[in-house]
N, C-alpha and C positions, 0 to 999 in steps of 0.2 A: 504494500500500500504506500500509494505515495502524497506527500506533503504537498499543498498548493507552493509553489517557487516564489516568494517574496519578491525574487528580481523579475520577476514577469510583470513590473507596475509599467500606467503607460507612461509614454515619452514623454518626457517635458515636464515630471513629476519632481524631477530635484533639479531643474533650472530658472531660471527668469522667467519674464513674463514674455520678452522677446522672444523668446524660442518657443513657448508653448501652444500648443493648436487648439482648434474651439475645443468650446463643451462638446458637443457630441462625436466629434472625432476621439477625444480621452476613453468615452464610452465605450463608444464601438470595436476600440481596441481591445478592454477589459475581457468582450465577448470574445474577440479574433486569438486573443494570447490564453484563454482561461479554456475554452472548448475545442476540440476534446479531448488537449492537453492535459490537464488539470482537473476535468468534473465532464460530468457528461449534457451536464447545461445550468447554465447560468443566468444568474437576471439580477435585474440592480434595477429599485424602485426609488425615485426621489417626487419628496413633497412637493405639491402643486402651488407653493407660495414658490418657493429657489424655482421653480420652470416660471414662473411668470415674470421675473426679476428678468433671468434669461434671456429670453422670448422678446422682454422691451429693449434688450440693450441697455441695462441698466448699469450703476457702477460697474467701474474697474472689476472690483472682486466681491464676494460673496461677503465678506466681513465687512466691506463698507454701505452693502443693501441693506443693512439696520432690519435683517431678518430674523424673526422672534423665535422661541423656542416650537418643537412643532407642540402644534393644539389637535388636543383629543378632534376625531372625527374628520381633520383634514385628509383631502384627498392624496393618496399616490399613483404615480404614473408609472409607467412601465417606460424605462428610456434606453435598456438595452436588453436584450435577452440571445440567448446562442442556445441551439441543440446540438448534441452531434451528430445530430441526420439533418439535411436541409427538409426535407417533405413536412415534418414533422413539425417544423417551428411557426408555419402559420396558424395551427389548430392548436399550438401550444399557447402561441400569444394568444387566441381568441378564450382560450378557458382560461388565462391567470387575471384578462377585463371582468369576464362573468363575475371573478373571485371580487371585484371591487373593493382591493383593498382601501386601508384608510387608519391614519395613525390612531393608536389606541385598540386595537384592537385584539383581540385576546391570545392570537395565535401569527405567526410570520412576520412578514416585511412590517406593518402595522405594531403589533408590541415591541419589536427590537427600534423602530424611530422613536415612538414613544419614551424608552426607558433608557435606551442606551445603551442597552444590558443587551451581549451575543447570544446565541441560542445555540445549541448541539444537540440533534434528532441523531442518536446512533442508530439508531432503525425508525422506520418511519412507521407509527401505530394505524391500524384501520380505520380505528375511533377515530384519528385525529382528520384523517379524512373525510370521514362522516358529518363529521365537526364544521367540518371550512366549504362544504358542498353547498351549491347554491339551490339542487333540487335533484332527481334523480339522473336524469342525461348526466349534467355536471360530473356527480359523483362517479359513474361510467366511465368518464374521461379519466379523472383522477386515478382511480385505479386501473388503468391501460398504460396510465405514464410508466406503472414497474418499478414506484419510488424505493429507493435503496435506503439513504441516509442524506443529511443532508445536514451545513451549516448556514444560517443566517447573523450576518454582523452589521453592526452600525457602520454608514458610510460617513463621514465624520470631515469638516472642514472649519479647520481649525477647534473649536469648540465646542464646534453647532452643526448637532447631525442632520441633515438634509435626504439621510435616505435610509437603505437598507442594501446589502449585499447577499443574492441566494447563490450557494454551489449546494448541488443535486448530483449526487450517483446513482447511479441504478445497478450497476454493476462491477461492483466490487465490496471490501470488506467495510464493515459499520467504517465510517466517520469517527473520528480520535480527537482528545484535545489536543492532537498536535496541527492538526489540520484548521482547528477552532484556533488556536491561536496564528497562525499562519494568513488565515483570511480574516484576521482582526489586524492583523499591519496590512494585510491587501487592501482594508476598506477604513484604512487611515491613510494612506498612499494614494488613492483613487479621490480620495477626499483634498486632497492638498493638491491637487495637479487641477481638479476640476476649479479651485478657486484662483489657482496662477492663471487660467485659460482663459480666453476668451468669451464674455459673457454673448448671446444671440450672434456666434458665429462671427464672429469681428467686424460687430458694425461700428464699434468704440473708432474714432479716429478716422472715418474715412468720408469724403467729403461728401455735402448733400445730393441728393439727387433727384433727377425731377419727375420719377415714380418708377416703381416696379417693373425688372422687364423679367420677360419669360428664361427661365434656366434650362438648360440640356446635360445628357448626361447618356454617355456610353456603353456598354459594360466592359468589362474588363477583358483581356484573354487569359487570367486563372482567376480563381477564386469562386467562393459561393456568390450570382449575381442578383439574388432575390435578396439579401443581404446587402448587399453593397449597393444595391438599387435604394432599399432604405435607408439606410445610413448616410446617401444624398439627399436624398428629399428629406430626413427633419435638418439635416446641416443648412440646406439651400431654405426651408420656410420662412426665416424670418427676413431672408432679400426678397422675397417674392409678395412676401403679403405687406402692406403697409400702411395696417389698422388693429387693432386690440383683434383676440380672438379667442376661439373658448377653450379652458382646456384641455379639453378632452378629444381636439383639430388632430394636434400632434398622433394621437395613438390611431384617431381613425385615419388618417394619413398613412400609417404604417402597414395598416390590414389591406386599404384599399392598393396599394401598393404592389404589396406582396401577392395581391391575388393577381393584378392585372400582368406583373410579368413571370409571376409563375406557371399563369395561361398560357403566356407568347411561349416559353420553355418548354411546355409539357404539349400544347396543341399545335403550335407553329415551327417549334424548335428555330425560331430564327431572330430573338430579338436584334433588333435595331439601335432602339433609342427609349427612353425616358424625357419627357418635358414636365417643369411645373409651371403654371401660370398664372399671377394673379388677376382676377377681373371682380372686382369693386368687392361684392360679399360672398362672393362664392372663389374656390382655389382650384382649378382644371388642370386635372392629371392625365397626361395621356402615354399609353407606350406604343409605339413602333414596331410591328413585326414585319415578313417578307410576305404572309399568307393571306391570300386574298378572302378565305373564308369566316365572314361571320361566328362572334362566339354564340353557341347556344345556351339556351336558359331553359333550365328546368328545373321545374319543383322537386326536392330532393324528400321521396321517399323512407320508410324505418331503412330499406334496406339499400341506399344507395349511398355511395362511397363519394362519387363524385358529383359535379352539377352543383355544388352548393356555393360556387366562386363569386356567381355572377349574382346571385340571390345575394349575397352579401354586398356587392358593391352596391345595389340597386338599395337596400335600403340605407347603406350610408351615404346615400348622396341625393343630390338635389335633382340631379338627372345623368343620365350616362347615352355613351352612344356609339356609333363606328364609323368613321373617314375613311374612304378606300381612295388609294393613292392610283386614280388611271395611269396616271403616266409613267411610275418607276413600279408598279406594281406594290400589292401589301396594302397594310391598313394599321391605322391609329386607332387605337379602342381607349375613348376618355370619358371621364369622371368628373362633375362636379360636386365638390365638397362646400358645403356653408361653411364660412370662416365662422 
């Protein structure tokens, strides 16, 4: 069994402020370096006051947002999560939203913001799933995850915890206080790089502008790019939108996301492109594939697996739709999101 690696904190965690890259890039790394190195998946919850600070471009750092201790019932967001399967982590982010956590709460991310205090599940009880299930489907899921062990720490900047750090095994031996202690410096490290960083993507310093233009974004030639498709679009949201928004944009931003180029992947096998764009109160997501064919929508049945992508994006948004590109061939399939 082995130890989470201490020196796996992200970059820019024991330098200046010059060197260090936004918030969500810090994040996204925690995911990239921790899974499935380290745990078989990971998530890191921070309170919905530190993402709004964020989100505005607010102070330099966290310690000068005059952000208050967290308060019982405050919301958490989901700002990074990693599986070590890709298939698996859209249906995983959709069951840990159901969970709705929120600090104060009797069990995970929610009691460890609250108290401050780490937690260590060396096996993870049935009960305790019973417990945190939001109705039966829920619970269904939970027990499919094959939870092993698990540790939850305070994410912690400077003084003032801001969140929670989850590693999750499924497969291997219980979880140790060595491993509890190990991801209590992970998520005091994670905590100090996110406040060197860039608060809303480095919009601190850079001169006005005379509104929002549309972002693009490629994928990669390696890596997971449902994943890296995310982790652009919340870095890019706060240049593209440029009005208060709710907060709960960000995580459906994530879902809708993740389904629209997990489609191109799995239906078209050809993605293209990713755009975000702002247009006044709504945020249009579009992705790019080569295939000329229309996604289908169907109502997902007890016993059907898939068909449930587009059902989802359709309720999270304001409207959706399909461009077909006559002339280079392929088609755009976009989303608008209410800001």
């Amino acid at each position: 069994m082995r130890a989470v690696d201490v020196r796996t904190h992200p970059e820019g965690a024991d330098r200046g402020d010059a060197g260090a890259p936004d918030w969500f890039a810090v994040l996204e790394s925690v995911g990239d370096r921790l899974v499935p190195a380290r745990a078989d998946w990971a998530l890191v919850h921070v309170r919905a006051s530190v993402l709004e600070v964020v989100r505005a471009g607010g102070p330099k750092t966290l310690r000068d947002a005059d952000i208050g201790a967290p308060e019982p019932g405050e919301p958490l967001s989901i700002v990074a999560l990693r599986h070590r399967e890709p298939d698996p982590e859209v249906a995983l982010h959709r069951l840990v939203l159901q969970l709705s956590p929120r600090v104060g709460d009797p069990y995970g991310s929610g009691r460890v913001t609250a108290t401050g205090v780490s937690r260590l599940a060396s096996q993870v009880d049935p009960a305790h799933l019973r417990a945190i299930a939001t109705d039966p489907d829920n619970l269904r899921l939970l027990e499919a995850l094959d939870l092993g062990s698990a540790v939850i720490t305070p994410v912690v900047a400077g003084s003032l915890v801001i969140g929670a750090l989850n590693l999750v095994w499924s497969r291997r031996a219980a979880a140790s206080r060595a491993d509890l202690a190990d991801a209590e410096e992970l998520g005091r490290r994670i905590g100090a790089a996110l406040d060197r960083s860039l608060p809303a993507t480095a919009r601190l310093g850079r001169a006005p502008k005379q509104g929002p233009r549309p972002a693009g974004w490629r994928p990669p030639a390696e890596g997971n790019p449902v994943a890296a498709a995310r982790a652009w679009a919340r870095r890019m949201l706060p240049e593209v939108v440029d009005r208060p928004t709710r907060v709960d944009l960000a995580d459906d931003l994530d879902l809708v996301v993740s389904e629209l180029v997990g489609n191109a992947l799995r239906h078209a096998d050809s993605l293209r492109a990713v755009t975000l764009e702002g247009r006044g109160p709504l945020l249009r997501v579009a992705v790019l594939d080569g295939d000329d064919r229309s996604p289908t929508v169907r109502e997902p049945g007890a016993d059907l697996e898939s068909g449930r992508g587009m059902v989802l994006v359709g309720a999270l948004s304001a409207a959706w739709d399909v461009w077909h590109d006559v002339a280079h061939g392929g088609k755009s399939v976009w989303a608008d999101l209410p800001v």
